[in-house]
C-alpha positions in Angstrom: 92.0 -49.1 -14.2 92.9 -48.8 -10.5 92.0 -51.8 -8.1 91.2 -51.6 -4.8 91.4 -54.1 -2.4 90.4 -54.9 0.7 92.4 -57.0 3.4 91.7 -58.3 7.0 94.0 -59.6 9.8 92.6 -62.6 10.9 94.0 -65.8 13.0 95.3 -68.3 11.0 92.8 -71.0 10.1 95.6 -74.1 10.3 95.4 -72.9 14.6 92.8 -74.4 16.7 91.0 -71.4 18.4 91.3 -70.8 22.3 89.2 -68.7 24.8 90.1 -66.7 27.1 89.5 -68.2 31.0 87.3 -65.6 31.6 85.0 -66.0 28.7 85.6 -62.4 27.8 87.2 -63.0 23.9 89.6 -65.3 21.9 92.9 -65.6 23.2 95.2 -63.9 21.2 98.3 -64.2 23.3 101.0 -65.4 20.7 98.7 -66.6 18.1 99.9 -67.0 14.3 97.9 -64.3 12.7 97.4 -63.9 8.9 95.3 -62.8 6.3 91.8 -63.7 5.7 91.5 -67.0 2.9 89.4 -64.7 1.1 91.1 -61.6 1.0 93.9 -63.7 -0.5 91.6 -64.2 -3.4 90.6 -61.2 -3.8 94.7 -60.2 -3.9 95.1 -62.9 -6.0 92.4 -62.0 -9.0 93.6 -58.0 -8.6 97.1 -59.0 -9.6 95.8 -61.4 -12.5 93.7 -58.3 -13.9 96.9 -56.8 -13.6 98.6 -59.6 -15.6 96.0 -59.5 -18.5 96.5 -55.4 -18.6 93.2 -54.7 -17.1 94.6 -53.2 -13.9 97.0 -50.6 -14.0 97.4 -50.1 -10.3 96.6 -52.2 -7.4 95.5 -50.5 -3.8 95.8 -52.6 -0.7 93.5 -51.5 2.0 93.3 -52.7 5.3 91.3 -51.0 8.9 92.7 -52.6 12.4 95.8 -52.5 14.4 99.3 -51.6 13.8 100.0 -55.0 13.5 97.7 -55.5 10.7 100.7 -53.5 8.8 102.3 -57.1 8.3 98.9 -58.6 6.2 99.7 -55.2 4.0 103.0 -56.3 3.5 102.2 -59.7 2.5 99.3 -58.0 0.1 102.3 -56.1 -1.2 104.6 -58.8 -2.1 101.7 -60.7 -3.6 101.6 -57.9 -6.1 99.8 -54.8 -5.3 101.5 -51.4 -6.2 100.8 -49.7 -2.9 98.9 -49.8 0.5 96.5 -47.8 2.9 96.5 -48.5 6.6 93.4 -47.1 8.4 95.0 -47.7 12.0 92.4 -48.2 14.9 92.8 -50.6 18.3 89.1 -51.0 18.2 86.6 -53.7 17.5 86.1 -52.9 14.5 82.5 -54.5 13.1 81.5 -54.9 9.5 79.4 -51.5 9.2 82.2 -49.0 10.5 84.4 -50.9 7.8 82.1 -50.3 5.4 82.2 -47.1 6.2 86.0 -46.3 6.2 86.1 -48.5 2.5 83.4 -45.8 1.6 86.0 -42.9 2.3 88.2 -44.6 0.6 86.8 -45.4 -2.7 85.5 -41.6 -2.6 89.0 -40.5 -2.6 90.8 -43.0 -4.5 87.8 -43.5 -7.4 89.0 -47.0 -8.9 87.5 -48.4 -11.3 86.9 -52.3 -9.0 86.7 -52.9 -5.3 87.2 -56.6 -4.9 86.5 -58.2 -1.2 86.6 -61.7 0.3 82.5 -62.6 0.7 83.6 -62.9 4.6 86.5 -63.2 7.2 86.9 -66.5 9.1 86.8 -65.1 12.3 83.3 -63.6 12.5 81.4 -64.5 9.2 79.2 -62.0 9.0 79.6 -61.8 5.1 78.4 -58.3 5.2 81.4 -55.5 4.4 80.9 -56.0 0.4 76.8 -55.4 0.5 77.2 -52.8 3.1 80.2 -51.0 0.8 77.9 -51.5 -2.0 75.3 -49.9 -0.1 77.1 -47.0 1.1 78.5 -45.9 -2.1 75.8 -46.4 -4.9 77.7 -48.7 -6.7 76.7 -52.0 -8.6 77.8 -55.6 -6.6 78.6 -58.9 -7.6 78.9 -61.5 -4.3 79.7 -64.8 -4.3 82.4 -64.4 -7.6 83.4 -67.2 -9.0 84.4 -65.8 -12.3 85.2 -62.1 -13.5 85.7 -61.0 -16.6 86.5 -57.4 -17.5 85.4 -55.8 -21.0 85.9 -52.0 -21.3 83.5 -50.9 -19.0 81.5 -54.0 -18.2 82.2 -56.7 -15.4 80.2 -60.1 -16.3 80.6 -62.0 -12.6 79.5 -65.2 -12.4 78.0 -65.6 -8.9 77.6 -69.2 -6.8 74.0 -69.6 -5.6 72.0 -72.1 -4.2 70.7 -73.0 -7.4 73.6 -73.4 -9.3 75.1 -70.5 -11.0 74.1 -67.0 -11.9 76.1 -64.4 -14.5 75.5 -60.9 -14.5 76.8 -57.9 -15.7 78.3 -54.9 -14.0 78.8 -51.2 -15.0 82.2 -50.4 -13.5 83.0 -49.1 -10.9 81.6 -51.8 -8.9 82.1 -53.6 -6.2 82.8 -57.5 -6.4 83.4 -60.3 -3.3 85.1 -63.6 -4.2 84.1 -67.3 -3.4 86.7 -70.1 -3.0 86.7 -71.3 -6.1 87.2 -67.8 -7.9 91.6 -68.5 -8.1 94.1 -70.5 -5.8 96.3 -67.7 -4.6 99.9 -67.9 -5.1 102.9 -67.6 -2.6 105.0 -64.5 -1.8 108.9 -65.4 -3.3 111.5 -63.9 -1.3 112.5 -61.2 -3.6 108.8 -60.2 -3.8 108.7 -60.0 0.1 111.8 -57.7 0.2 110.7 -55.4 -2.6 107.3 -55.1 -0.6 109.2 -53.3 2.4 110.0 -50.8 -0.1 106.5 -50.1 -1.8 104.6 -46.9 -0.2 102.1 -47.4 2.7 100.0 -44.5 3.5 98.3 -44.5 7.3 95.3 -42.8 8.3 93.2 -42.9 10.9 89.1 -43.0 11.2 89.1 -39.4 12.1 91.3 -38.9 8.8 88.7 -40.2 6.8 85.6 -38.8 9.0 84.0 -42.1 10.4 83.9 -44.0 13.8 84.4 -47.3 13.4 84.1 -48.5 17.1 81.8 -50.7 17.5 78.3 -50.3 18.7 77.8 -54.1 19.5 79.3 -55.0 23.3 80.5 -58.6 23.1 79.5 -60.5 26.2 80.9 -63.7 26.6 82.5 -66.1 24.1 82.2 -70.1 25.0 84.0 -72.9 22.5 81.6 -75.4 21.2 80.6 -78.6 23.3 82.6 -81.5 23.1 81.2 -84.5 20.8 80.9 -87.6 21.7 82.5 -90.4 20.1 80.4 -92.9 18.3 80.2 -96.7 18.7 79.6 -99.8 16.9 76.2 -101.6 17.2 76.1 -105.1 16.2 72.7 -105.0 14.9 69.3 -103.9 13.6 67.6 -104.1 17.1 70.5 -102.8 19.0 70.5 -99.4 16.8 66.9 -99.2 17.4 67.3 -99.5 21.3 69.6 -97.0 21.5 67.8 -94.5 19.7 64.9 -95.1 21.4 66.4 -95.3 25.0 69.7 -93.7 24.7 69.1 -90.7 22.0 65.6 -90.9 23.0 64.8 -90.0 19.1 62.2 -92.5 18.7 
């Protein structure tokens, strides 16, 4: 069964975000990028299907800059067999990734798309229902389990009320939660071999779809600044200052 595999270039969540002085985007000037926490799951549980001889081959996919070439590397030493590049400098938003992924599955047919539920940097959590959409084809969000039998997925899903199982007819299309694996590290042979493994790159207009994106971003503002909290010394005191201070009362 092939796997296919989605990956996005994202800044790297350890790096404390910064805005541009004109309000216009995030700052990206000589920011450690990386790939999306979830995506890394979703590597992570392709490979072990691999492992267990439920994968045969897995496809790294990924739609953004040239740069994004360096997250398909990483995907590559992780363990996947080979890579697609769909190379754009635009914005690209979660529907015109959907609909590249869409190409893509046409063409490559594998048997599981796995996804992270969402990418740090704009949460939208909507690429895997929107693939799901496009191409007809069965979904399990929120993963925090997958097991493959023949041609069944059973994916247990995280909800609000607990936990939900439900089975697939493969293909399908599957996006992972946290607790669905702890990804593992590249090792430094892995890393080397991975400049080595084939990368294909395309372009939207390869595939047939526009991915710019039809949203125009205004202005970007960090949060407001908290204040710090203090210490009262009593009963009353707490109840003055929420009725004076706060003005909650």
């Amino acid at each position: 069964m092939k796997v296919l595999v989605a990956v996005k270039r994202v800044i790297d969540y350890n790096v404390k975000i910064r805005v541009k002085p004109d309000n216009s985007d995030v700052d990206l000037t000589n920011v450690k990028m990386a790939m999306n926490p979830f995506c890394e799951i979703a590597v992570e549980e392709a490979v072990r299907l691999k492992e267990k001889g439920v994968a045969t081959e897995i496809v790294a996919v990924t739609i953004g800059p040239k740069a994004a070439q360096e997250q398909l590397r990483t995907a590559l030493a992780l363990g996947a067999d080979r890579a697609i590049h769909v190379e754009t400098d635009e914005r690209v938003e979660s529907l015109g990734a959907a609909k590249a992924l869409a190409r893509l599955v046409e063409e490559e047919q594998p048997g599981l798309v796995i996804l992270g539920k969402q990418a740090i940097d704009t949460d939208n959590n909507q690429t895997g229902q929107m693939l799901a959409a496009l191409t007809g084809l069965p979904q399990g969000t929120f993963a925090s389990e997958v097991v493959i039998d023949n041609d069944k997925a059973q994916v247990t899903r995280e909800i609000d009320g607990g936990l939900q199982t439900i089975e697939l007819t493969l293909p399908a299309i599957v996006t992972t939660d946290l607790r669905l694996n702890e990804p593992r590290y590249a090792k430094l042979p892995d890393i080397m071999k991975a400049k080595k493994k084939p990368m294909d790159v395309k372009s939207p207009a390869d595939l047939g779809v526009e991915v710019a994106s039809k949203v125009k971003l205004l202005k970007v503002e960090p949060p407001a600044e908290r204040q710090g909290g203090v210490k009262v010394g009593s009963v009353d005191e707490l109840v003055d200052k929420l009725k004076n201070e706060a003005k909650v009362l």
